[in-house]
Residue frames as a rotation matrix with the C-alpha (Angstrom) as fourth column:
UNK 1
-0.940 -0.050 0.337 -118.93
-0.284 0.663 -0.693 279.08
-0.189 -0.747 -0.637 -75.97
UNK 2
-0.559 0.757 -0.338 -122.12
-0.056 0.372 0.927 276.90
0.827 0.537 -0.165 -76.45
UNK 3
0.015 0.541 0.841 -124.93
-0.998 -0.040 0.044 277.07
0.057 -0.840 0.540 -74.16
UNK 4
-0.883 -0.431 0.183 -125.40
-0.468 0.832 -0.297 273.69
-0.024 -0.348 -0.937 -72.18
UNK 5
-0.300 0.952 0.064 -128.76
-0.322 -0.038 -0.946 273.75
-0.898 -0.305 0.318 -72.62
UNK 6
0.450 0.771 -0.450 -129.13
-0.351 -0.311 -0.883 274.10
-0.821 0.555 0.131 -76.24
UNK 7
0.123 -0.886 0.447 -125.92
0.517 0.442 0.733 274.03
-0.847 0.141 0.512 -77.59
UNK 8
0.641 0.081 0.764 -126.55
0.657 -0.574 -0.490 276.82
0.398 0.815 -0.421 -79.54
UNK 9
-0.236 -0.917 0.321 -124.09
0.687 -0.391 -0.613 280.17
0.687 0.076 0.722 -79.04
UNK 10
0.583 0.323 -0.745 -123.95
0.812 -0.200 0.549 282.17
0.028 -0.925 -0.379 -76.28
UNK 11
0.278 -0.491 0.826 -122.59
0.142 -0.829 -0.540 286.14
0.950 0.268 -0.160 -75.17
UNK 12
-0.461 -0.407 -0.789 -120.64
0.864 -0.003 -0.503 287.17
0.202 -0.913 0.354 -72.32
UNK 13
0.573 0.813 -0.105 -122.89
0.709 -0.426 0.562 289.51
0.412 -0.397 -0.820 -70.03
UNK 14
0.700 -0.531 0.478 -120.29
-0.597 -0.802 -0.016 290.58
0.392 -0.274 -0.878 -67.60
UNK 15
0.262 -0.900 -0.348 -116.90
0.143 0.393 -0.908 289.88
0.954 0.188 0.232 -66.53
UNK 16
0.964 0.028 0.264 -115.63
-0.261 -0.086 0.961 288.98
0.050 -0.996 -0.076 -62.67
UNK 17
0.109 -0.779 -0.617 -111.95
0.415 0.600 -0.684 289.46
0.903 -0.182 0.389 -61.86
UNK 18
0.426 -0.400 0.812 -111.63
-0.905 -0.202 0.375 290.13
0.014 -0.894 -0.448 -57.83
UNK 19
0.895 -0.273 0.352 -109.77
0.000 0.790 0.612 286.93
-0.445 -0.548 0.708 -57.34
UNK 20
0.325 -0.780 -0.535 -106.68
-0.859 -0.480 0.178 286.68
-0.395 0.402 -0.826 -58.35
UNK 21
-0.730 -0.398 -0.555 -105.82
-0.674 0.287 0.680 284.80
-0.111 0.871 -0.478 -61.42
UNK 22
-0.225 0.914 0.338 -109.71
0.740 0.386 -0.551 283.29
-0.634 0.127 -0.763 -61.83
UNK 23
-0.949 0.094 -0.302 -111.72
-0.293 -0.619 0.729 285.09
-0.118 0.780 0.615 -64.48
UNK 24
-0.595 0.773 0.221 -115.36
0.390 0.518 -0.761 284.47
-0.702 -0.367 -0.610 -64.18
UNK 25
-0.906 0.410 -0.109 -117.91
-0.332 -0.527 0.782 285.20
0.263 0.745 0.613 -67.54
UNK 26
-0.316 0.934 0.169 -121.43
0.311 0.270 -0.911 285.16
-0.896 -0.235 -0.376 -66.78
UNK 27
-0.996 0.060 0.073 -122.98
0.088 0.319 0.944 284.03
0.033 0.946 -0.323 -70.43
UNK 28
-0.254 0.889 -0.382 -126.55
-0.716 -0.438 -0.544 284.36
-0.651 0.135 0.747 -71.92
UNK 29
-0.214 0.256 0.943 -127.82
0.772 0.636 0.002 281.86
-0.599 0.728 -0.333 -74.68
UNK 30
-0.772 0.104 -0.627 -128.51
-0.437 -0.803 0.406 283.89
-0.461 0.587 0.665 -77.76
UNK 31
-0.585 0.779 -0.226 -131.41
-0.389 -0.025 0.921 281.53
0.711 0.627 0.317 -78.53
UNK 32
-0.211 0.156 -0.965 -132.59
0.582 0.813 0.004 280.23
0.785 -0.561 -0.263 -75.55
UNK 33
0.281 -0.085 0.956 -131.49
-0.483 -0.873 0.064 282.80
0.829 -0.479 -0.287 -72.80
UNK 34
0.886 0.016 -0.464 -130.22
0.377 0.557 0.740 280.60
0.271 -0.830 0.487 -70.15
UNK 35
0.778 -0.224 0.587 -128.32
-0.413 -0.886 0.211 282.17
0.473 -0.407 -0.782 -68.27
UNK 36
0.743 -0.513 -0.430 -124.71
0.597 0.799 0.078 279.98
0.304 -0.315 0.899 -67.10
UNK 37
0.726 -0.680 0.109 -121.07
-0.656 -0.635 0.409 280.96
-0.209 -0.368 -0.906 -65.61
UNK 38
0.645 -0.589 -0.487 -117.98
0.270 0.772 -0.576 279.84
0.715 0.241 0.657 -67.34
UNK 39
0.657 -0.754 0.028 -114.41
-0.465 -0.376 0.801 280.27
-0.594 -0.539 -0.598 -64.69
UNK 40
0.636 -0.770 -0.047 -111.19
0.109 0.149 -0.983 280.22
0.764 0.620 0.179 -66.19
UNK 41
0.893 -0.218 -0.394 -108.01
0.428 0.138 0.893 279.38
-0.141 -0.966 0.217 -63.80
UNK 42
0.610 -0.717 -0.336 -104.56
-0.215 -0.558 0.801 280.13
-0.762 -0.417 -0.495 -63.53
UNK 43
-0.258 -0.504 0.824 -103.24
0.295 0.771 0.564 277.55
-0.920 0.389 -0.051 -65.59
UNK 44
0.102 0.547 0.831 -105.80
0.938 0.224 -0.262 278.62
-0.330 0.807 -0.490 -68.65
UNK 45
0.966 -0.093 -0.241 -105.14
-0.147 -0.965 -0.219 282.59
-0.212 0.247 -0.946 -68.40
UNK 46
0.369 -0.918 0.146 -101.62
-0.296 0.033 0.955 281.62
-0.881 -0.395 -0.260 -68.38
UNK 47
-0.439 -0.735 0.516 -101.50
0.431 0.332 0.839 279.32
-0.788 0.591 0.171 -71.02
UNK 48
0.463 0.447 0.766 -103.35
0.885 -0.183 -0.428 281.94
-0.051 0.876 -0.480 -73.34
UNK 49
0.780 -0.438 -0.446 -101.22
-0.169 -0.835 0.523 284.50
-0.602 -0.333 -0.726 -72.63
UNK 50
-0.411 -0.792 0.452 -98.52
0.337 0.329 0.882 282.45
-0.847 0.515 0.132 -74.09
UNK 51
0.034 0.170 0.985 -100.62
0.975 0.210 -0.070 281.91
-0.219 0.963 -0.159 -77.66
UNK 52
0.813 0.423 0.400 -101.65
0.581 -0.647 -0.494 285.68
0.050 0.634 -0.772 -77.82
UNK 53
0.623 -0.665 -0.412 -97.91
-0.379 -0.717 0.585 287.00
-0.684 -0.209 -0.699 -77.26
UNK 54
0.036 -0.611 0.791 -96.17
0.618 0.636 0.463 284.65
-0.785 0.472 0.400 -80.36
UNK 55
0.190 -0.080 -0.978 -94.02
-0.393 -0.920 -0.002 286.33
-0.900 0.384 -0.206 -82.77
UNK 56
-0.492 -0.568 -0.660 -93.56
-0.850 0.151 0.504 285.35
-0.187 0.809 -0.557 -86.31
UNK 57
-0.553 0.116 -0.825 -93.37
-0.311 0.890 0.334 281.82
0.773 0.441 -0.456 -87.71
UNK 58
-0.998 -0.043 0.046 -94.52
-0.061 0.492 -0.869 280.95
0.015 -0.870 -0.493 -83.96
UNK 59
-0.063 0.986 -0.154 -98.32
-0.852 -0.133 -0.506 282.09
-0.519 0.099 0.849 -84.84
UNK 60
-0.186 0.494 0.849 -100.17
0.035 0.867 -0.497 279.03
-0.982 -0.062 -0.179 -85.86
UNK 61
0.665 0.526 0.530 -101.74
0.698 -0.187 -0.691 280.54
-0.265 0.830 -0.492 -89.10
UNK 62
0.084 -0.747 -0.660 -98.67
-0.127 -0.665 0.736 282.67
-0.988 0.022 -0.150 -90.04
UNK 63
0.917 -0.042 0.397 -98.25
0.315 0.686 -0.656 282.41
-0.245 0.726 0.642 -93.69
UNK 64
0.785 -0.609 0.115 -94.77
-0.199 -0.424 -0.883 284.17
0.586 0.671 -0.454 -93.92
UNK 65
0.692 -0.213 -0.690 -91.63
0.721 0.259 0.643 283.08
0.042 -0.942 0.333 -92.04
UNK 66
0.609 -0.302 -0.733 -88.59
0.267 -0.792 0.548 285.20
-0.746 -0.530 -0.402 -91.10
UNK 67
-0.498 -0.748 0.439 -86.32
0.474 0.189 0.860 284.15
-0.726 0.636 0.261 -94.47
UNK 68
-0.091 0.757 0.647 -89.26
0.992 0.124 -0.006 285.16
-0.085 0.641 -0.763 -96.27
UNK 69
0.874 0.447 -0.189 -89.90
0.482 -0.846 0.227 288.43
-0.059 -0.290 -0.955 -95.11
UNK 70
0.087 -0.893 -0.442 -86.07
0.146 -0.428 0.892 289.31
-0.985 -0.142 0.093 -95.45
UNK 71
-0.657 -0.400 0.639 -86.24
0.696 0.002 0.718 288.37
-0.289 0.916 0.277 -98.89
UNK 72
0.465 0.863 0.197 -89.57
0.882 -0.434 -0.182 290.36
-0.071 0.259 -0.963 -99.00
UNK 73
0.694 -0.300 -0.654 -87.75
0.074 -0.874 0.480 293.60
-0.716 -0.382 -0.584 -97.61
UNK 74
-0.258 -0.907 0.334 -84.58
0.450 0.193 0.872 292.92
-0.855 0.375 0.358 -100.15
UNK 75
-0.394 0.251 0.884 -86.78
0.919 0.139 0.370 293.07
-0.031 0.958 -0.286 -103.13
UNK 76
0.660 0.752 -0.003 -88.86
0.714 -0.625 0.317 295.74
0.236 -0.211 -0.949 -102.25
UNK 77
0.109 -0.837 -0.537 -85.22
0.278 -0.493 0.825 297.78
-0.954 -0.239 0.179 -101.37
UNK 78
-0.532 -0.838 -0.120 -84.36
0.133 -0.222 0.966 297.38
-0.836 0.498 0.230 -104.86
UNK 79
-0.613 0.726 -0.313 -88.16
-0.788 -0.593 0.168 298.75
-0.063 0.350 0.935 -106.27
UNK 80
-0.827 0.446 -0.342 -90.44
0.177 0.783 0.596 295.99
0.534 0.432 -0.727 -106.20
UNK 81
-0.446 0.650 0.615 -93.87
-0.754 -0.643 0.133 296.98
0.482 -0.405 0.777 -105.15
UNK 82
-0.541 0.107 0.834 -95.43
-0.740 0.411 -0.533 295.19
-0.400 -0.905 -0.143 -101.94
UNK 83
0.458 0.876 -0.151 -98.39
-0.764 0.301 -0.570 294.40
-0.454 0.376 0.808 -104.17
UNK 84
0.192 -0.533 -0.824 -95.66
-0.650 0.560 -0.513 291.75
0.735 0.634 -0.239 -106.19
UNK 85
-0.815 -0.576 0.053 -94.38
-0.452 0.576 -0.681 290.43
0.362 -0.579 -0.730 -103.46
UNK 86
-0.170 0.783 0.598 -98.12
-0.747 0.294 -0.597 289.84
-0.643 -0.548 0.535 -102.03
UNK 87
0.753 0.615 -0.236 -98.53
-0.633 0.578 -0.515 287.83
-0.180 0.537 0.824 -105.15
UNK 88
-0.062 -0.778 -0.625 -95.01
-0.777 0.431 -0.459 285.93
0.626 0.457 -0.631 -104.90
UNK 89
-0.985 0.010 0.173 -95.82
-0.165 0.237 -0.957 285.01
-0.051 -0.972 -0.231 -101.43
UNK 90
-0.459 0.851 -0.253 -99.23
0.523 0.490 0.698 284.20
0.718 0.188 -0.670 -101.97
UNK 91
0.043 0.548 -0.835 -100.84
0.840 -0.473 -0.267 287.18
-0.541 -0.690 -0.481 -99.23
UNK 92
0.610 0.743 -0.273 -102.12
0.651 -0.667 -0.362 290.38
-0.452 0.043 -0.891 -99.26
UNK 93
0.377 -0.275 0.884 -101.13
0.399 -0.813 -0.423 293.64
0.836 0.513 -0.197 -100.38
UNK 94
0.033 -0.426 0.904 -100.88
-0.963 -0.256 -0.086 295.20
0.268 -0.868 -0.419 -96.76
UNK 95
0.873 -0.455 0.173 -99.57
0.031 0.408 0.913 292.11
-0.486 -0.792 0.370 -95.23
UNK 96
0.371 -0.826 0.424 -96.75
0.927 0.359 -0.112 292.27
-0.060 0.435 0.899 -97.33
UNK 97
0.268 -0.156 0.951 -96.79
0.215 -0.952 -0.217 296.16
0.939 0.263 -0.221 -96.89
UNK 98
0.815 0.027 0.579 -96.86
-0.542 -0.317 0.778 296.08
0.204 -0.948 -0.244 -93.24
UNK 99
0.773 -0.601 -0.205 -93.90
0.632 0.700 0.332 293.38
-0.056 -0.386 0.921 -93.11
UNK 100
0.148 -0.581 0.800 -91.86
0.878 -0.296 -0.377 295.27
0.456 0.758 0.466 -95.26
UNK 101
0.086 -0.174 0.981 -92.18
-0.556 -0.825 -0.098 299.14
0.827 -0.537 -0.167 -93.50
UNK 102
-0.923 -0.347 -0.164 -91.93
0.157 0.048 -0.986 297.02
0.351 -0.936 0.010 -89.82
UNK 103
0.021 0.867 0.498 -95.48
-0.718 -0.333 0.611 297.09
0.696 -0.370 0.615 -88.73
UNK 104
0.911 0.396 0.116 -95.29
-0.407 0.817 0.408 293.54
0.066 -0.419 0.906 -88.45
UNK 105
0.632 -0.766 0.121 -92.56
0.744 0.555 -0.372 290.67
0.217 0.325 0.921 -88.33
UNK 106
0.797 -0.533 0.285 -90.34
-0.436 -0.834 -0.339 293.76
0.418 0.146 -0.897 -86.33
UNK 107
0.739 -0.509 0.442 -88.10
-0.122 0.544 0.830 291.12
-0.663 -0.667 0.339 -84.95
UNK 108
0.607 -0.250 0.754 -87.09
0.794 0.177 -0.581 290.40
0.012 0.952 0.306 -88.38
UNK 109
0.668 -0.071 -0.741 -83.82
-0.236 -0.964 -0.121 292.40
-0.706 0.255 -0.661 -89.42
């Protein structure tokens, strides 16, 4: 969050939930020090709740979808090493390790 003052970055001090569904951060400037309160309603805790609970293809920045990862798991059944597939699929080593064993993508079967 940017300070209003400066418009430079700011840290969250401390955190107020006694109301129900209100969230209150009381912020700092990191160059400045002014000192502000952001409040976050019902509507805004709600509709982040949604983003941070999306599985799969549904994440924004996913790069693998569910066809993928099956085929990932297929290969990788029949000895391909994760580390290949990271480079068929254009991602990591452990993201393509962690699909594959079910860390991640456990909807996927």
């Amino acid at each position: 969050m940017k300070c209003p003052k400066c418009q430079s970055t700011s840290r969250v001090i401390s955190l107020n939930k006694k109301k129900p569904g209100e969230i209150r951060r009381y912020r700092k400037c990191t160059n400045c020090e002014y000192k502000f309160v952001t409040t976050q309603g019902p509507e805004e805790i709600a509709q982040r709740k949604q983003v941070l609970y999306r599985k799969g293809e549904e994440q924004p920045n996913a790069k693998l979808t569910d066809d993928t990862v099956r085929e990932m798991r297929t290969l990788a059944a029949t000895g391909v090493s994760s580390l290949e597939c990271g480079l068929i699929w254009d991602v990591s080593q452990k993201v393509a390790w962690n699909a594959i064993v079910g860390r991640t993508w456990k909807h996927v079967v």
